[in-house]
N, C-alpha and C positions, 0 to 999 in steps of 0.2 A: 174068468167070469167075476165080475163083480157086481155090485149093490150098494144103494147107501139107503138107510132106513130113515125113516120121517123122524127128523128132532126138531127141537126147538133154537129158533137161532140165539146167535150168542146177540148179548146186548147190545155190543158197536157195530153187529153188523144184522140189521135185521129183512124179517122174509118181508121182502117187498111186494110181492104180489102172489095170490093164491088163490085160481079157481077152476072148477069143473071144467073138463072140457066138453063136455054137453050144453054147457050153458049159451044161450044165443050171443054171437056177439064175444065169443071168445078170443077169438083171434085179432078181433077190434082193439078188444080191451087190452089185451097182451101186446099188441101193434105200440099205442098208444102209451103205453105204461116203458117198454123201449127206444120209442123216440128221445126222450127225456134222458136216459140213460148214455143213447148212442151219441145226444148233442152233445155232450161230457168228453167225449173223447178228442185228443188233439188230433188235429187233419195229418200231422206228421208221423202220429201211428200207424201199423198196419194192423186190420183189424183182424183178426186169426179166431177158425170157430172150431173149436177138438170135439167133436161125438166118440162118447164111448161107449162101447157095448161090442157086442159079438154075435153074429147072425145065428151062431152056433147052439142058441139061447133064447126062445119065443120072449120072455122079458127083458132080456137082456140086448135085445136086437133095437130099442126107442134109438139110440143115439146113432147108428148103422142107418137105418131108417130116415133122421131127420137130417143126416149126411149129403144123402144119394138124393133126396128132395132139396135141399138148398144148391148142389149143385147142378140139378138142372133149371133152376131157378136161372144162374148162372147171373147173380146177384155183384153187379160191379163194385172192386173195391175192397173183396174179403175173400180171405181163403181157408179153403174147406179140409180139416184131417177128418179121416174116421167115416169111412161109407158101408157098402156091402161088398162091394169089391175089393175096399181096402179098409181093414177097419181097424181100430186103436183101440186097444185092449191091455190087460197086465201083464203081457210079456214083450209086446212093442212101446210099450207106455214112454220110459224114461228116454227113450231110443229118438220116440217123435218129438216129443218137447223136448231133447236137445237140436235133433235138428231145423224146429221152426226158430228156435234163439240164433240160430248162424243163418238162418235163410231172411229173416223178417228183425228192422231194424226197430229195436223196443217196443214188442207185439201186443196188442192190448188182446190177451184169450180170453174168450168165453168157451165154457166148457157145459157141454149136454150128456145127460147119463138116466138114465132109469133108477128110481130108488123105491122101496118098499116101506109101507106105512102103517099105517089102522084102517080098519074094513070104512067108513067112513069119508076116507080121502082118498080112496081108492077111484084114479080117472082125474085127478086133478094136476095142474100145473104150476110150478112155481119159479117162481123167479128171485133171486139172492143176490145181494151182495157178499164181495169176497169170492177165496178157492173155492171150487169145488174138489171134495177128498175121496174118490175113487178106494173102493177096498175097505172102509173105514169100517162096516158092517161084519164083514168077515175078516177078522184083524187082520188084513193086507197091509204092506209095508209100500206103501207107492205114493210118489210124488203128488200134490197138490196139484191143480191145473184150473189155470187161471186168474182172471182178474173179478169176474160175476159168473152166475151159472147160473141154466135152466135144467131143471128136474122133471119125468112125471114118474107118479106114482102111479106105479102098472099093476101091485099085487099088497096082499096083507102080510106084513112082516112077524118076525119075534119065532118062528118057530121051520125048520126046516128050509133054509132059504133059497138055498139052489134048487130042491125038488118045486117050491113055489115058483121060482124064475122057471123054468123047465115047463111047466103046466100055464104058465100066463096066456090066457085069450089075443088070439094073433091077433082080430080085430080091434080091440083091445087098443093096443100097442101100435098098429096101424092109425087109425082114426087120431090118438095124439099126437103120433109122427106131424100127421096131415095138419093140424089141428096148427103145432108148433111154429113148425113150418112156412106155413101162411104166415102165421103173426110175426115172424123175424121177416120174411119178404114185404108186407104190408109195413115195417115199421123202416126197414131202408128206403123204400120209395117217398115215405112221410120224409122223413130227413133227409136225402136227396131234394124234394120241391122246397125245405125249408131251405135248403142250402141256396139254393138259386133262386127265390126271391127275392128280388132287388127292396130295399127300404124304400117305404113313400117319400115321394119327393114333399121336400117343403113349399107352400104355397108363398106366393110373391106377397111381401105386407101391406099391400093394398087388398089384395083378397081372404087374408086373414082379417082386416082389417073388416072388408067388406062381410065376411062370415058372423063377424060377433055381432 
């Protein structure tokens, strides 16, 4: 089981995006703030998405969750570790990301995990640049994963942390899944239609001509 507690990001890599997932227009905004990110990526990567978590674990279950929902998405073009049937956790961890390195040629990961915060951000979603560090909260010695990550914050952190992960609102934990979810599928279909928009053509210079 693991957790990552709500910090502050570091200077060169900072939190790109942070909001309620209650808020309307969530998954919009999340959508949208992803397109941007995914356009970034060369075509020649494979895009590789790690959920961490352990169903084992009502908080701990967000990455499990936004697993099993991506792929029945069944979102062309990206491959799924980490569901409820098969999930990726601290003792499969270093196991999977070596074998997405021999299966996926220079894999761009993003990595999704549940982390623990201040009662305040409690229900929020974030989006980062850089690893995400699985363990780092409960001094866990475990590999880095990825290239960006998504976060939510499912519970209030700093004091008993696995009894809190244990006791997190299933609905909770649910509804971000859901929330997440959407917005990485809203945000491949965006970038899928920009990909296949053809450029406007140019107008012949008599009707440029004719336009001014």
């Amino acid at each position: 089981m693991k957790f990552l507690p709500e910090r502050q990001p570091a200077a060169d890599k900072p939190l790109s995006f942070k909001m309620q997932h209650t808020e309307r227009h969530c998954a919009a905004s999340m959508a949208a703030h992803l397109v941007g990110l995914f356009s970034e990526i060369p075509p020649y990567r494979d895009i590789v998405w790690v959920n961490i978590g352990t169903d084992r674990s009502t908080g701990d279950s967000l990455g499990p969750l936004i697993g099993t929902r991506l792929s029945k998405y069944a979102i062309p073009g990206i491959h799924i570790y980490g569901t409820l049937d098969n999930p990726v956790h601290a003792m499969n961890l270093e196991e999977t990301l070596q074998r997405i390195h021999e299966s996926h040629s220079d894999p761009f990961i993003i990595g999704t995990d549940a982390c623990l915060g201040q009662t305040q951000s409690v229900g929020c979603i974030q989006i980062s640049q850089g690893p995400l560090k699985p363990g780092a909260g409960v001094k866990k010695e475990l590999p880095d994963v990825g290239c960006m990550h998504i976060t939510g914050i499912v519970n209030v952190g700093g004091f008993m942390e696995y009894l809190v992960l244990q006791n997190t609102r299933l609905s909770l934990v649910m509804n971000m899944a859901d929330v997440i979810s959407r917005g990485i599928h809203m945000a491949f279909l965006q970038t899928r239609r920009l990909m296949m928009t053809p450029p406007p053509a140019e107008l012949p210079g008599s009707l440029l001509q004719f336009e001014r």
